[in-house]
C-alpha positions as CSV (number, residue, x, y, z in Angstrom):
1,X,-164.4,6.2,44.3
2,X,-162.5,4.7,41.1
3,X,-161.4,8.9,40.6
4,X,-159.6,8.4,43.7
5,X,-158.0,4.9,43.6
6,X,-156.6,6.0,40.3
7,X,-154.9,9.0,42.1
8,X,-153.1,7.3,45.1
9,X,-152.2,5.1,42.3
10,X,-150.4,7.3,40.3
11,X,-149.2,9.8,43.3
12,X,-147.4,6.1,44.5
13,X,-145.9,5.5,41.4
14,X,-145.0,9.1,40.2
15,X,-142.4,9.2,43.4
16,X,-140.8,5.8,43.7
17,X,-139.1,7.3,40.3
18,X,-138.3,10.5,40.7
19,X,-134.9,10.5,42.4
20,X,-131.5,10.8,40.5
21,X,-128.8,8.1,40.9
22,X,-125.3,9.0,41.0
23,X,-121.8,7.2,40.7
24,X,-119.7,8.1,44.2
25,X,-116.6,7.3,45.6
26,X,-115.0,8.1,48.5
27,X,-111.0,8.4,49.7
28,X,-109.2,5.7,47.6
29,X,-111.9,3.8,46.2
30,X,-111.6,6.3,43.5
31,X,-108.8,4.9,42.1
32,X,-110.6,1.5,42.0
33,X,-113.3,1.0,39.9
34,X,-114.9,-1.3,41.8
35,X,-114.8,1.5,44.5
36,X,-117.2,3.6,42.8
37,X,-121.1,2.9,44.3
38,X,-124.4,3.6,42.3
39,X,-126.6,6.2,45.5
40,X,-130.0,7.4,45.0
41,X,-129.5,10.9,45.2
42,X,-132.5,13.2,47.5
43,X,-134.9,13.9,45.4
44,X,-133.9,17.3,45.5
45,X,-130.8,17.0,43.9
46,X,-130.5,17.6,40.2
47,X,-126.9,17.1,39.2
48,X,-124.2,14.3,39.5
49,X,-120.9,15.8,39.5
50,X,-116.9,14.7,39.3
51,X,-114.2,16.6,40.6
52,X,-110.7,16.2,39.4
53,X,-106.9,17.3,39.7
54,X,-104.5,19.1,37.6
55,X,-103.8,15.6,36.5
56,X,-107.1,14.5,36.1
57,X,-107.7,12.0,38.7
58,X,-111.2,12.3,40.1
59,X,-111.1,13.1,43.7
60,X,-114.6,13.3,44.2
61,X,-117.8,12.4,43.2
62,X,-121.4,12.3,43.7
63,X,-124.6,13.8,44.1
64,X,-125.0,17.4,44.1
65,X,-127.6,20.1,44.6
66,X,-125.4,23.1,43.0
67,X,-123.3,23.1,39.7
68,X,-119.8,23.6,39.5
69,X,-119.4,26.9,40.0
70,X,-121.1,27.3,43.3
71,X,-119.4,24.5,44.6
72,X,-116.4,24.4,47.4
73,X,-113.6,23.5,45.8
74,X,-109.9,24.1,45.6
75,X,-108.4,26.4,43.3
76,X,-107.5,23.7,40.4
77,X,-109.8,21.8,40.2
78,X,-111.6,20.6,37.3
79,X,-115.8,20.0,37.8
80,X,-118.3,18.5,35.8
81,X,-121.7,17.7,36.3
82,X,-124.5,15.8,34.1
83,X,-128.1,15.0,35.1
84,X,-128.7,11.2,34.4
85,X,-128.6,7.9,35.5
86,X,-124.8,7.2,36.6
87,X,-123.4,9.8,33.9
88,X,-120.6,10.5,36.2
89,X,-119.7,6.8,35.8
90,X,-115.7,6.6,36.4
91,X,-116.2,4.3,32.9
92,X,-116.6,7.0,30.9
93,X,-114.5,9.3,29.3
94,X,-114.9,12.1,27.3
95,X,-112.7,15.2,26.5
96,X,-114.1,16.9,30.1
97,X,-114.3,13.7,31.9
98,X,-112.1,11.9,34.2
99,X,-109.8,8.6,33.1
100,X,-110.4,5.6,35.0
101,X,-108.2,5.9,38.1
102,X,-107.2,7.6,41.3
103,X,-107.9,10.5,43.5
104,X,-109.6,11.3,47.3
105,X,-113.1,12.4,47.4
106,X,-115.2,13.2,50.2
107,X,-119.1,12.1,50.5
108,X,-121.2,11.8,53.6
109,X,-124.3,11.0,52.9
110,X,-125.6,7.6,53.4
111,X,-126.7,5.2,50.7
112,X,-130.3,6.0,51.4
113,X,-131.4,8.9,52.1
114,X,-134.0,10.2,54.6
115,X,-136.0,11.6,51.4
116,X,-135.8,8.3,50.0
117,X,-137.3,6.6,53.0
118,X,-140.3,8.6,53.3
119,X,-140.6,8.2,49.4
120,X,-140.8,4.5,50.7
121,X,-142.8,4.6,53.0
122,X,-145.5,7.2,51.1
123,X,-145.2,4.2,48.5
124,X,-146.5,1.7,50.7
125,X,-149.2,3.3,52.4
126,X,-150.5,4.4,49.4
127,X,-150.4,0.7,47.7
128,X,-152.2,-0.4,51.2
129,X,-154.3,2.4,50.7
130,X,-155.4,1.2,46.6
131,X,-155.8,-2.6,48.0
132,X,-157.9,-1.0,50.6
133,X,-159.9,0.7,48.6
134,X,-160.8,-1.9,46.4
């Protein structure tokens, strides 16, 4: 019995952490940085990415399941991609990275994620379950 408390215990906690969070911005709120959002990525997804002009402006940014050379994008543009925390962060700048300002980007997923939700929702019955079980 304590064998399998422990385990819905740890299965609970092992996916409320799992998903990646990413720095997006959509349309003009590039150019803002107060337009740039923090979104819990699927839990699939294993790259944040930026996507910038000839002039450097990110355009987009976000979560993304593919690196930058499977990605659709036009001809000139530069790509990066990172896999932490906000590392696409329109704050930071290094010598691949975009400077704080303007662009267009595109991004329609929603702020939560159906992935997210059942992680939710698989946390709470399993907590239920644990103060069930004790």
């Amino acid at each position: 019995m304590f064998f399998i408390r422990e385990s819905i215990f740890l299965a609970a906690f092992l996916t409320v952490g799992t998903a990646l969070i990413c720095r997006t911005c959509q349309e003009d709120s590039c150019a803002e940085p107060t337009g740039w959002i923090s979104e819990q990525c699927s839990p699939t997804t294993k790259w944040c990415y930026r996507l910038m002009n000839d002039q450097e402006k990110v355009y987009r940014a976000g979560c993304s399941a593919v690196k930058c050379e499977n990605m659709n994008k036009p001809y000139n543009s530069k790509c990066n991609v990172c896999d932490s925390d906000n590392c696409n962060s329109p704050q930071q700048v290094d010598s691949n990275g975009p400077r704080i300002g303007g662009g267009v980007t595109w991004n329609t997923a929603s702020s939560i994620t159906m992935e997210s939700k059942i992680s939710l929702i698989s946390s709470f019955v399993s907590f239920l379950l644990l103060f069930l079980l004790r």
